[in-house]
N, C-alpha and C positions, 0 to 999 in steps of 0.2 A: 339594023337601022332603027333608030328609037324614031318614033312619032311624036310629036309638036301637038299638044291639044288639052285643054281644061276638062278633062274626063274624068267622072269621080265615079266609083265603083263601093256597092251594098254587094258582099259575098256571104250569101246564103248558103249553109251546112257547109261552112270553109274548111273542115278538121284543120290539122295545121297551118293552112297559109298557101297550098302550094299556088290554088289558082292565082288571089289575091297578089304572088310574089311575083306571078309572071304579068297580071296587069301593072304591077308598079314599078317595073322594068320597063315594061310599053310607055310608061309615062302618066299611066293613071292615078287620082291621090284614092288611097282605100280608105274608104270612111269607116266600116266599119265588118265584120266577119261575125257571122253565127255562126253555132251549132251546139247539139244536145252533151257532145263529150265535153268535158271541164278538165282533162287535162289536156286534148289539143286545142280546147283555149289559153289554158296557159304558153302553150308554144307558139302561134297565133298572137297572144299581146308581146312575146318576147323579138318576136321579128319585125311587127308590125305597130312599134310604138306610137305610131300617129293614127290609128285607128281604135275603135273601140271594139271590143268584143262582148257578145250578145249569149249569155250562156242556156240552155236548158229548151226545149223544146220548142218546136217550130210555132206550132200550136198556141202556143202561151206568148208568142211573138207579135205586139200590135204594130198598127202602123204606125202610132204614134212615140212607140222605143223606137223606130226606127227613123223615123225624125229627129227624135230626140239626138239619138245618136252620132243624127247626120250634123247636129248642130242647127235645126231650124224652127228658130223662136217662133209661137205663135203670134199670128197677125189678127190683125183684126174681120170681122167678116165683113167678105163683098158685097152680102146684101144692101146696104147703106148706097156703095156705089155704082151696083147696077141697076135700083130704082132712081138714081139721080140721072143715071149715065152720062156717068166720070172714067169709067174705066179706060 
């Protein structure tokens, strides 16, 4: 039974892909798979072409590669809008 739902999934130390295969089976979009080995990333971007793969240690991993990764353009800051209170 596949599930119905806009569920995106960050797969953290994914070595090859298995977990990320079985959320994208469930219906999830996988945005994007870490982890420190660089050849199961390569096996990882060969399965999982619509995700991005984050190589080399965790550590060295911001939040902001991982935004990046997700695809999400910086905004502008809220400050403006919650001194006005617009939001």
């Amino acid at each position: 039974m596949k599930l119905r739902h806009n569920m995106t999934v960050m797969d953290l130390f994914c070595g090859a892909g298995g977990l990320s295969e079985g959320f994208r089976q469930a219906g999830f979009h996988v945005l994007a798979g870490q982890d420190y080995d660089d050849r199961a990333g390569e096996t990882f971007a060969a399965t999982h072409s619509e995700a991005k793969f984050i190589g080399g240690p965790i550590q060295n991993v911001t939040a902001q590669k991982l935004l990046k990764a997700a695809g999400v353009k910086k905004r502008p800051s809220c400050g403006w809008y919650a001194k006005q209170r617009l939001a």
